[in-house]
C-alpha positions in Angstrom: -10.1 13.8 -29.6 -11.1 16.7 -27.1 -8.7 18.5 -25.6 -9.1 21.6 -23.3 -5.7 23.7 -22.0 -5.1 25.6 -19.2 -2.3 26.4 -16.7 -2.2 26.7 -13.1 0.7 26.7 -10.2 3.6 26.7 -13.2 1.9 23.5 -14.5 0.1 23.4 -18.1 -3.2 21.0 -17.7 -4.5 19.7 -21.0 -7.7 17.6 -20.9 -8.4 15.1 -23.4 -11.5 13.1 -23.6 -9.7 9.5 -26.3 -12.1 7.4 -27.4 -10.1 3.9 -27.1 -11.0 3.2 -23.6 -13.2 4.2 -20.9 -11.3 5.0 -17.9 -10.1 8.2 -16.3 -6.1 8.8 -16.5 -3.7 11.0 -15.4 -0.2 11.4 -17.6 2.4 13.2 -16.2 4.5 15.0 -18.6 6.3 17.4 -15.5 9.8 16.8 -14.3 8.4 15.9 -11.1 7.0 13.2 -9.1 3.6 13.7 -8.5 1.3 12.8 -5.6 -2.3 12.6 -7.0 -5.8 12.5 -5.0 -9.3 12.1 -6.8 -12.6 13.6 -5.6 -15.8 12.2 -7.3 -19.6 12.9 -6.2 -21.1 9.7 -3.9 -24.5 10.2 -3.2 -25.4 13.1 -2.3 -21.8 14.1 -0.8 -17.9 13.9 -2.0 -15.4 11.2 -2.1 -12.2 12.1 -2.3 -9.4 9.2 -2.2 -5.2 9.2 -2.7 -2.8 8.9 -3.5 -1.3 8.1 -6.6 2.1 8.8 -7.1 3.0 9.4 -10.8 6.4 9.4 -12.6 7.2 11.9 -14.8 6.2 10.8 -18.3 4.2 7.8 -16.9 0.2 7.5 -16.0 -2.0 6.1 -13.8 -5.4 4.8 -14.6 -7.6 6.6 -11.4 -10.8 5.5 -12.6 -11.2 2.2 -14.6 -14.5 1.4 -16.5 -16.9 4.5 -17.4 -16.9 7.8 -15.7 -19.4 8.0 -12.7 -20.5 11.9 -12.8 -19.4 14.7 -15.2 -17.1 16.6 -13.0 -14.5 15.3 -11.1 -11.9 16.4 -9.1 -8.1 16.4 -9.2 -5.2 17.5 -6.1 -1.8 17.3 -7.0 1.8 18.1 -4.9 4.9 16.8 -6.0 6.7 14.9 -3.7 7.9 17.2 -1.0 4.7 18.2 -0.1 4.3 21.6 -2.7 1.5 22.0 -4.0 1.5 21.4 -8.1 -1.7 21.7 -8.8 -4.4 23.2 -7.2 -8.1 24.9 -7.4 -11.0 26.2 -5.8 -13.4 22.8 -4.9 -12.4 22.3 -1.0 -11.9 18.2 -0.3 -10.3 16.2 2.3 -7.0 15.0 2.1 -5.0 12.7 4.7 -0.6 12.2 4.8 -1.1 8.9 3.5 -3.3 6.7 1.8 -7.4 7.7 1.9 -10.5 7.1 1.4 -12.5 10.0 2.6 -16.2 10.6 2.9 -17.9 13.7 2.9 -16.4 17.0 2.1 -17.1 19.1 5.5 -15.1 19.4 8.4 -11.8 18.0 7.2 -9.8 19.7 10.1 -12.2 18.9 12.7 -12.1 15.3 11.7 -9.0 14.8 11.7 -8.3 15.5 8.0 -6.3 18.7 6.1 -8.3 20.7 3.5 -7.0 21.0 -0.2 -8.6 22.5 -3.0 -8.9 20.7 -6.2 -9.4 21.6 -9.5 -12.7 21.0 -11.2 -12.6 18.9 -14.5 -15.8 18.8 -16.5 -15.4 15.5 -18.7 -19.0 16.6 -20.3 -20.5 13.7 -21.5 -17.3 11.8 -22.3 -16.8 8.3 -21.2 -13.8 8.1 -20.5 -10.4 11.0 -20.2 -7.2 11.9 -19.7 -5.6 14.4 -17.8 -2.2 15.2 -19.0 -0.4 17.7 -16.0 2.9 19.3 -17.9 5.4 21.8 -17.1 4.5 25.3 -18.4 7.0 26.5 -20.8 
């Protein structure tokens, strides 16, 4: 198994790449709710899409089948709208449910910005992201 730490916005991140299934995951192992969106390449843009909402010590299968592109994307808040994790990729987000095409211009269509946080899966099938509370 691969696995890849780091911690950001009083969350730990660890990255794990199993080798069961070919899927993308996301585990919560916080004490909070979370609200999850995904951004993914599509063609020569971004997609990014939300939300999941993830228990704490549940997950939620985001991807299923084999990953599309090596990096992808992940926004988090929990549920009162605090961001819980965060990066430096800039993606549209909406309030509720999305599907959103194209990474420019979220506020002048209509959208709000967020940054997510890069993941680079490498060449790995499938992977889990495991978002925990830093000790």
């Amino acid at each position: 198994m691969r696995c890849l730490s780091l911690a950001t916005f009083g969350f730990a991140i660890a990255l794990a790449a199993p080798a069961a299934r070919a899927e993308f995951r996301l585990c919560n192992q916080s004490f909070d709710v979370l609200n999850i969106a995904l951004g993914q390449p599509h063609d020569d843009d971004f997609r990014s899409e939300g939300w999941w909402r993830v228990a704490p010590n549940q997950c939620a299968t985001l991807i299923r089948g084999d990953l599309p592109a090596r990096y992808l994307y992940v926004f988090a808040t929990d549920v009162f709208g605090k961001e819980a994790l965060s990066g430096s990729v800039p993606l549209c987000v909406a309030p509720k449910r999305f599907r959103i095409e194209g990474n420019a211009n979220c506020l002048l269509r209509g959208y709000l910005d967020a940054r997510f946080v890069e993941i680079d899966t490498g060449t790995a099938k499938d992977w889990t992201l495991n978002i925990a509370t830093r000790p």
